[in-house]
N, C-alpha and C positions, 0 to 999 in steps of 0.2 A: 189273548194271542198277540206277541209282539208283529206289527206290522214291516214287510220287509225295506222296508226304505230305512228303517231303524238299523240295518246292517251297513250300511252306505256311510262312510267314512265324512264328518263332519265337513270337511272342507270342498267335498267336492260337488253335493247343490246347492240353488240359491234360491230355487224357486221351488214352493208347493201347493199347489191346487187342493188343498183335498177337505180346508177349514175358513177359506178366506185367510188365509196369513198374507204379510206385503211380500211385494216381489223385493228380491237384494237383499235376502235373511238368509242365516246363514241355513244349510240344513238344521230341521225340527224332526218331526215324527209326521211319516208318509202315511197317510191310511188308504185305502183300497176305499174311493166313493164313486158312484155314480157319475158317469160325464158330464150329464145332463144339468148338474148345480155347477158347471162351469159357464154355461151361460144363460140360468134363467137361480132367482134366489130358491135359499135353503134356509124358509123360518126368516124369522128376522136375518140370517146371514144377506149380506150383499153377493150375489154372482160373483163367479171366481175371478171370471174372467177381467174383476177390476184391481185385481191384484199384479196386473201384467204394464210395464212400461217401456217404452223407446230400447230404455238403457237391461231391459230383461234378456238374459243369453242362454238359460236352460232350463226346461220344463220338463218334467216327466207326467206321463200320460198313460197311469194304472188303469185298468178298467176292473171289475169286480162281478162276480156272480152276474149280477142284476139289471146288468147288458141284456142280457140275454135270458134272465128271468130262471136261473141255474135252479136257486131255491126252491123254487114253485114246482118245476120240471121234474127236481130229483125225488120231490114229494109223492109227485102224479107215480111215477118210476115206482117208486117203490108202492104205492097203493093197487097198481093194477097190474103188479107184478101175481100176484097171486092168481090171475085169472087164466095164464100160461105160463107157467112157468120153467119152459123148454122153448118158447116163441119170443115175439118182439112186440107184446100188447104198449109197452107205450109207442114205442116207432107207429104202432098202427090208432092208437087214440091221439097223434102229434100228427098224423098224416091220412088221418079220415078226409073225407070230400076231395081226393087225390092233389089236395096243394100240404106242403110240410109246414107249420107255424112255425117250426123254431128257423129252420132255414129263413122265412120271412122277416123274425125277428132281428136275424145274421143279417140280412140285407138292410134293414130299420138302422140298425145299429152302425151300420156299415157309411149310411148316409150322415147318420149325425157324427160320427170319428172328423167325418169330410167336413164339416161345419166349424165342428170344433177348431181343427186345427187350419181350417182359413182365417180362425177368429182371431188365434194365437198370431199368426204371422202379420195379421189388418194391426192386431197390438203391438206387436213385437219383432219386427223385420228384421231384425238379426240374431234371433233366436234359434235354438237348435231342440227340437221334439223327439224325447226320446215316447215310443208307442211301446208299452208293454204287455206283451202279449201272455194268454193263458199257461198255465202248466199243464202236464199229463195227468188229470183228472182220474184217469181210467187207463185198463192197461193196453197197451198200443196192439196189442195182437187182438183187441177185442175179447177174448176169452174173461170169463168173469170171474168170483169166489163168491164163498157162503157168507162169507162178513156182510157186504153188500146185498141188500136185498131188494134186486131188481130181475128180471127175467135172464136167462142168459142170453139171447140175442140181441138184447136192449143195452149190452155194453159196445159193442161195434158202433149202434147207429150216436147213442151220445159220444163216443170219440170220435167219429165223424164230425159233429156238430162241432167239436172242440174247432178241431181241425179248421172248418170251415170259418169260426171264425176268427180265428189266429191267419186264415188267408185273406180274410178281409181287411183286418188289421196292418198285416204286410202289405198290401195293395195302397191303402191308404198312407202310409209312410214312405213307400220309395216316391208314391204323387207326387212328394213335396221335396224329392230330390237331394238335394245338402239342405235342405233347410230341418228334415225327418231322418231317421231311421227308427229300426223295430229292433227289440230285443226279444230275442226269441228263447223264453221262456219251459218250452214246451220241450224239445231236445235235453236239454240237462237233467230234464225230470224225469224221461223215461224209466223204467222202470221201479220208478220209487214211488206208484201211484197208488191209491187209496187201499188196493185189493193186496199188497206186498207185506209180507210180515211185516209187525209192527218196525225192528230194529230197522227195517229195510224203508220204511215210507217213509217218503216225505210230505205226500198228500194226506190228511185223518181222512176214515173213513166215515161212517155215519154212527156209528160209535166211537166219539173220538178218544183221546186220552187227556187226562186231567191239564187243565191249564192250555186247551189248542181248542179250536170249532171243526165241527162237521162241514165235510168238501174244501179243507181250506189248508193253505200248506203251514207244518210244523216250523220248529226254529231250523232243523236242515232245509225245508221246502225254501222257506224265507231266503236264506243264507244262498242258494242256487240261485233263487233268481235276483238276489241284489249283486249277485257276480256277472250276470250276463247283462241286468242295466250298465253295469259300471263298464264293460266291453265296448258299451257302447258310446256309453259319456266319453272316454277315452280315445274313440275312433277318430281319426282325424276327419 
């Protein structure tokens, strides 16, 4: 799967967190990684965050599944979907012992976005954070399909979850004033989410199609959201 910063017009990044590359290159190939190897190492990689200098002016700031532990989730989703499958058995094994884990996680996650990008700005004071937030996963009215094989009730609360944390996300970048904005990912995808005829999605679903990953958006999915980064690189 082409990753969507691969859509992003040569000229217009300089900066990529996502391999240890230097900062003031020109754009490369964006991947979708974890935040967290921005400031602690990945393997022999050195932290990203040493790839950031004085003279650094734009970072984009993908976050991936693994935020939020999407993979693992949409596993559970679909294993304990059989057990109701008219209910919300994962909502209710995510939200046993009356606290919700993934909403905790959205908070976890939510702390370290806050980190990160004090780190960016400690490095790079006159840098501008683009935060790119999740796509429409799932279909915004909650209503589910058969492709998907998760409970039907259990679509509302994971688009919830989206939700909640794409509001995390935006919280975290207007913090940072002119120094952040959020590209908001999530609006352009509507209706092109994993449950929509094939011709129509831009999210795969858990059967995906040849040459794309499960949960993850297609070459249209891509292509939306390197439009609404770039809305943003562009914003004055």
């Amino acid at each position: 799967m082409r990753p969507y910063g691969r859509q992003l017009p040569r000229s217009d990044l300089r900066v990529r967190l996502d391999g240890g590359a230097q900062a003031h290159v020109r754009r490369r190939h964006l991947q979708r990684r974890h935040h967290e190897q921005l400031l602690e190492p990945a393997g022999h990689q050195r932290p990203q965050v040493d790839t950031l200098t004085p003279r650094t002016r734009l970072v984009t700031l993908p976050l991936g599944g693994n935020d939020v532990g999407f993979s693992s989730v949409l596993a559970t989703c679909a294993r304990v979907a059989a057990t109701d499958r008219d209910g919300t058995p994962c909502k209710q094994y995510f939200t046993a012992g009356g606290k919700d884990v993934l909403a905790e996680r959205v908070a976890t996650m939510e702390g370290r976005v806050h980190d990160v990008l004090a780190e960016i700005k400690r490095r790079s004071p006159a840098v501008k954070v683009i935060v790119v937030g999740y796509p429409a996963l799932f279909p915004d009215n909650g209503v589910g399909c058969a492709e998907v094989p998760f409970a039907k009730g259990d679509f509302a609360y994971l688009r919830d979850t989206t939700k909640q944390a794409n509001a995390a996300l935006r919280r975290q970048a207007n913090a940072e004033g002119a120094h952040a904005s959020y590209a908001d990912t999530y609006a352009p995808t509507v209706g092109h989410d994993m449950c929509q005829p094939r011709e129509e999605r831009w999210i795969e679903s858990l059967t995906p199609a040849a040459n794309t990953a499960a949960a993850h958006p297609n070459a249209s999915g891509q292509f939306a959201m390197a439009v609404a980064t770039l809305r943003q690189i562009y914003k004055p």
